[in-house]
N, C-alpha and C positions, 0 to 999 in steps of 0.2 A: 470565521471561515478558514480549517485548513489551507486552503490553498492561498490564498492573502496571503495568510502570516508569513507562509515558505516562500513565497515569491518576495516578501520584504526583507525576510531574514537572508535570503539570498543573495539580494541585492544588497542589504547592509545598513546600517546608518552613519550618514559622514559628518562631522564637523569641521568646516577649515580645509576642507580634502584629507582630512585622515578618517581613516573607520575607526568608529568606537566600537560598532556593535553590528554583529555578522556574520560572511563570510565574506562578502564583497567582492561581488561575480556583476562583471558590467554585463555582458551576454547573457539574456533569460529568452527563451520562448515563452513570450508572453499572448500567443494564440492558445498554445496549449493550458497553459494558466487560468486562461481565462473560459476555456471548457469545463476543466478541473474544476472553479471556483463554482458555475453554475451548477456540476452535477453534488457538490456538495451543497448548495444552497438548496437545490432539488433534496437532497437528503436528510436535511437538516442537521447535520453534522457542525459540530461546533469544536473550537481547544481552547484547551484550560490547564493551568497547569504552572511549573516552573521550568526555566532552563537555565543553566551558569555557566559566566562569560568572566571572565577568559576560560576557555576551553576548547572543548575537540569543535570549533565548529563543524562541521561535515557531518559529526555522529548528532548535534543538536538538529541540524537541517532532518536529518534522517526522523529522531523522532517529530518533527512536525510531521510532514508529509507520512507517518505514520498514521497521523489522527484523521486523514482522509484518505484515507487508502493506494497512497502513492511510496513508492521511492526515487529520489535523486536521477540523474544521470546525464552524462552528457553526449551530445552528435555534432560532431565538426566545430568542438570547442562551444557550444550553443549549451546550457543546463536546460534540460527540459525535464519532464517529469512523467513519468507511466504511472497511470492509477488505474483501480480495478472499479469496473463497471460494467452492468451488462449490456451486449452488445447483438445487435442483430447480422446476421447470416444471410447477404444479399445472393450468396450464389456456393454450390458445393462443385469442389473441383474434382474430378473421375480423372482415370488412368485414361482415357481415350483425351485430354483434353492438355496429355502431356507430349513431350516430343519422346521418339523411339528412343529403346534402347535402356540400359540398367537405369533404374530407379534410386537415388539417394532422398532418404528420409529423413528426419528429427525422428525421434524416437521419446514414448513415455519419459517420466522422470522413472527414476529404479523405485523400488518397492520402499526402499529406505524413508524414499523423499516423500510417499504417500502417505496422508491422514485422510482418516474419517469422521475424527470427530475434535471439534477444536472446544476450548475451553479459554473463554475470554477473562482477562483481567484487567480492573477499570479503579481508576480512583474515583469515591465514593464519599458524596457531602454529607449522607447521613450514618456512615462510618468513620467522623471523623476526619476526612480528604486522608483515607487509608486506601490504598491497595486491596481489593476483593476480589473474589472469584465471584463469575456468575455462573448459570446453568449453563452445562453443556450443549454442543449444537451440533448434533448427529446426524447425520448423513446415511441413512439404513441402505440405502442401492451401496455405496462403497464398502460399508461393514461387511456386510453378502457378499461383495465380490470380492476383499481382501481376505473374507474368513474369519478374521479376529478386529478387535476393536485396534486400531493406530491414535491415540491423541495427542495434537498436536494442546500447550499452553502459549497465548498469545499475552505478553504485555502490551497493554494500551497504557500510559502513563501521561499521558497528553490529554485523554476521553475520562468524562466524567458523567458518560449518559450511559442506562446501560444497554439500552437497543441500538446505540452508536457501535459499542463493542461489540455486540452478538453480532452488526450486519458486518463490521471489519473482520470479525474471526470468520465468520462463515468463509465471505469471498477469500481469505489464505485457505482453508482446506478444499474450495475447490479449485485455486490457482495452483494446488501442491499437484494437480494429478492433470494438470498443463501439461504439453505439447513442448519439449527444449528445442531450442538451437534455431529458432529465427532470429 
């Protein structure tokens, strides 16, 4: 389960009170953790993989929480984790529902930041535990509405499934055409 491992590898492993292995972060949000860990079990998402220590911790946490659709981050010194998942719309909020007066918004990512079509890369048992491309995962409403094809390629280096990687590529090309600045 991504989310385990990045919740352990966060936390660390100590010996004698020294870390051997980690990053070694006492403060986890471990409610959110333990969201994370279900909708991944829900997904069946699994990692596999290597990582090397000594090193950039941070950029290794990073690729874990890769293989389940999160990244890192912290709130009030707390590591918590944002992962992508879908999400139900309890309520839409209208211009009558704000207080008078100019309106400030978030605004699209720029066109730059827009893909339509992502292109997953996964390590693969019966290539050897090599690096492959899978098939494409296209998004025709965005294609249409950008006009040209945008692809985005995702390394998965941690995923070793490859509907693991097609559902992690997908949800980056529609997180790319997200909503900034909450």
């Amino acid at each position: 389960n991504p989310a385990l491992h990045a919740a352990s590898y966060a936390y660390g492993r100590w010996i004698n009170d020294v870390l051997v292995f980690g990053v070694g972060q006492p403060s986890i949000d471990w409610a959110t953790v333990s969201d994370w860990a279900n909708l991944c079990d829900d997904n069946g998402w699994t990692i596999s993989g290597t990582i090397f220590e000594p090193g950039d911790s941070w950029a290794n946490l990073k690729l874990i929480c890769e293989a389940g659709g999160a990244k890192p981050g912290f709130t009030g010194g707390v590591l918590t984790f944002t992962y992508s998942a879908s999400r139900v719309s309890l309520d839409t909020i209208t211009i009558d529902d704000l207080a008078e007066g100019d309106i400030d918004k978030p605004s699209c990512r720029s066109y730059a930041q827009r893909y339509n079509i992502g292109i997953p890369r996964y390590v693969s048992e019966a290539h050897k535990w090599e690096m492959v491309q899978s098939d494409p995962i296209e998004v025709s409403s965005y294609i249409t509405a950008d006009g040209e094809e945008k692809p985005l390629e995702v390394s998965l280096s941690l995923v070793n499934d490859k509907d693991q990687a097609a559902q992690l590529t997908a949800y980056r090309v529609h997180d790319s055409r997200e909503i900034e600045g909450f």
